[in-house]
C-alpha positions as protocol buffer text, in pm:
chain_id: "A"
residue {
  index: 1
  type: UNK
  ca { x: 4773 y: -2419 z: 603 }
}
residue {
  index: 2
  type: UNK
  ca { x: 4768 y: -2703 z: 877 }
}
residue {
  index: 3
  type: UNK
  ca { x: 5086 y: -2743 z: 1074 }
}
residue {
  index: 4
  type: UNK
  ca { x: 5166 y: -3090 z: 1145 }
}
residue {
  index: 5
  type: UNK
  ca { x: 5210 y: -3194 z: 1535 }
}
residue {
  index: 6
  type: UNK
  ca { x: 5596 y: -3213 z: 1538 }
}
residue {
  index: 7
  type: UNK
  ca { x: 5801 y: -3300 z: 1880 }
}
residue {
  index: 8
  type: UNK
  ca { x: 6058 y: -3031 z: 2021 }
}
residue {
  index: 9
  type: UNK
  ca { x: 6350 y: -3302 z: 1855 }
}
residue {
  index: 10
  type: UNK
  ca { x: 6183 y: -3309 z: 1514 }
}
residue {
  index: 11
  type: UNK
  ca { x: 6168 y: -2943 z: 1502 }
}
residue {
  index: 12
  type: UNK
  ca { x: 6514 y: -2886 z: 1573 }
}
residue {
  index: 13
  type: UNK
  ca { x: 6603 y: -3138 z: 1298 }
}
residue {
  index: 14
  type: UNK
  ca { x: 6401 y: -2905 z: 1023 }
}
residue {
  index: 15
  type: UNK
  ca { x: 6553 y: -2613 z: 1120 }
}
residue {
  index: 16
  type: UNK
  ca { x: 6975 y: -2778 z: 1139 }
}
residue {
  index: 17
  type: UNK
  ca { x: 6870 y: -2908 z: 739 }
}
residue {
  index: 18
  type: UNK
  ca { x: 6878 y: -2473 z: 682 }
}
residue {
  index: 19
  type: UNK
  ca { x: 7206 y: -2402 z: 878 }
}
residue {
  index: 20
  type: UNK
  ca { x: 7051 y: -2374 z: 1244 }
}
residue {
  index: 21
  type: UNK
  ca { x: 7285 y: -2559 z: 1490 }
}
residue {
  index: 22
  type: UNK
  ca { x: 7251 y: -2644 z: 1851 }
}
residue {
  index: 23
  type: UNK
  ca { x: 7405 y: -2349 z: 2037 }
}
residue {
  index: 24
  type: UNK
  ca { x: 7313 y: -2475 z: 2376 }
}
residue {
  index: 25
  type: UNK
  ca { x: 7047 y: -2633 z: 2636 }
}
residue {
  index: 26
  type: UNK
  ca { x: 6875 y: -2449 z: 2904 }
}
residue {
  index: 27
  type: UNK
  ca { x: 6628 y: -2621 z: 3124 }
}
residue {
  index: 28
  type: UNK
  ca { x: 6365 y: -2785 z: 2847 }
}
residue {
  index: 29
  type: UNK
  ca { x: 6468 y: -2569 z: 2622 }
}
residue {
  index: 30
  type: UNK
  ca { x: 6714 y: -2573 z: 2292 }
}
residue {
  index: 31
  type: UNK
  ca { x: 6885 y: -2289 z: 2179 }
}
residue {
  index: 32
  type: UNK
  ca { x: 6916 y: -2293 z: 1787 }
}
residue {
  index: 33
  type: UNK
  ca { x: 7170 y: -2038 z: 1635 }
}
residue {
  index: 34
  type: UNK
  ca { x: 7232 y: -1959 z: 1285 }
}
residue {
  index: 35
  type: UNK
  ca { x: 7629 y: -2030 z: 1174 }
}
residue {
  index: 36
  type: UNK
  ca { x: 7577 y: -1713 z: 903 }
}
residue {
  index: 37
  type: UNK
  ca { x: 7408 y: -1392 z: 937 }
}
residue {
  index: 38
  type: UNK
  ca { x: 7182 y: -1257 z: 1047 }
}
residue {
  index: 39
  type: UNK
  ca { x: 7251 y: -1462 z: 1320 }
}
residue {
  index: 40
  type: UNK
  ca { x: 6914 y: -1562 z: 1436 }
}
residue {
  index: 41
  type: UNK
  ca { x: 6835 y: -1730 z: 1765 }
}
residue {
  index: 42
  type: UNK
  ca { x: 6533 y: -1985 z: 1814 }
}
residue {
  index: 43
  type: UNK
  ca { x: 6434 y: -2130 z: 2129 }
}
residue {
  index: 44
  type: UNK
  ca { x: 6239 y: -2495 z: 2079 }
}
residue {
  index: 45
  type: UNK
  ca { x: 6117 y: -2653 z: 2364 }
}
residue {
  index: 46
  type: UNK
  ca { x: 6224 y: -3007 z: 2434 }
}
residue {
  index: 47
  type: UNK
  ca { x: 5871 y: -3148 z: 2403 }
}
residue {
  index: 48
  type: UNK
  ca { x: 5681 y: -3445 z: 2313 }
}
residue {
  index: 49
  type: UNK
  ca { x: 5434 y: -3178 z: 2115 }
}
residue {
  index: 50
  type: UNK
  ca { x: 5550 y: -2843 z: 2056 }
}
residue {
  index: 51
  type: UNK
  ca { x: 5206 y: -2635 z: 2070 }
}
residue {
  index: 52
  type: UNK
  ca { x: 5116 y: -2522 z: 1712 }
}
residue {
  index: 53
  type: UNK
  ca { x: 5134 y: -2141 z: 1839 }
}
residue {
  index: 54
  type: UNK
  ca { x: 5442 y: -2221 z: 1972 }
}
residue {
  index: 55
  type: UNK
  ca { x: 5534 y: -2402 z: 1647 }
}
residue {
  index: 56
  type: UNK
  ca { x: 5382 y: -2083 z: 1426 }
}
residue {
  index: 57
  type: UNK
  ca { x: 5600 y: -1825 z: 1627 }
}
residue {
  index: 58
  type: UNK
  ca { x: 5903 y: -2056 z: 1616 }
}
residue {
  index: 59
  type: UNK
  ca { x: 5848 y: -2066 z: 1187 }
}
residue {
  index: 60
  type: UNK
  ca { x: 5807 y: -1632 z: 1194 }
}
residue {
  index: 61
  type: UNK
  ca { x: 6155 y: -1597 z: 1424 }
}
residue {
  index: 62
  type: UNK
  ca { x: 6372 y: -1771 z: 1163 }
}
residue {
  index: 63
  type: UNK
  ca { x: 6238 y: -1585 z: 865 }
}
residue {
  index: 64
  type: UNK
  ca { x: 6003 y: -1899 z: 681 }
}
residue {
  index: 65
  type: UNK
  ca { x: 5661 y: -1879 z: 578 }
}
residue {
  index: 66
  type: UNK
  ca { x: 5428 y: -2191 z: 671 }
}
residue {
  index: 67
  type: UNK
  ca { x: 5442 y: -2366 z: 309 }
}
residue {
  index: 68
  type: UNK
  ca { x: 5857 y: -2340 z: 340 }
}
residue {
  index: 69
  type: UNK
  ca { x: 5847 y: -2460 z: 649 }
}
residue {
  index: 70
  type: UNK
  ca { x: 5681 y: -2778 z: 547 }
}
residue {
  index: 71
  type: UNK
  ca { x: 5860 y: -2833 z: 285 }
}
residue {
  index: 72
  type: UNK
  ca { x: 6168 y: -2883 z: 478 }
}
residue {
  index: 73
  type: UNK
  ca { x: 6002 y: -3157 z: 697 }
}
């Protein structure tokens, strides 16, 4: 399945509509934490293009497959 090319901001919106919330920034990056267990921590660049590798590994930390992930966008 094709991943569309998202930007660091638009990721981090997908993921708050499942209970992620900014935890923090570091650098370019966002720190995403989940509010209930497991308590899962994503890092998203602050991008203009997150990389679609970057994107796919992002997807398999918080526990989505591709076709869950897209329909949350």
């Amino acid at each position: 399945m094709k991943l569309p090319v998202l930007s660091g901001t638009e990721v981090v919106k997908t993921f708050e509509r499942i209970g992620f919330r900014i935890d923090h920034h570091t650098g370019s990056h966002i720190i995403l934490r989940k509010e209930t267990a497991p308590f899962t921590r994503l890092t998203v660049p602050k991008h203009r293009e997150v990389a679609k590798g970057t994107l796919r590994a992002i997807i398999r930390q918080a526990g989505l497959t591709h076709e869950e992930f897209l329909e949350l966008i």
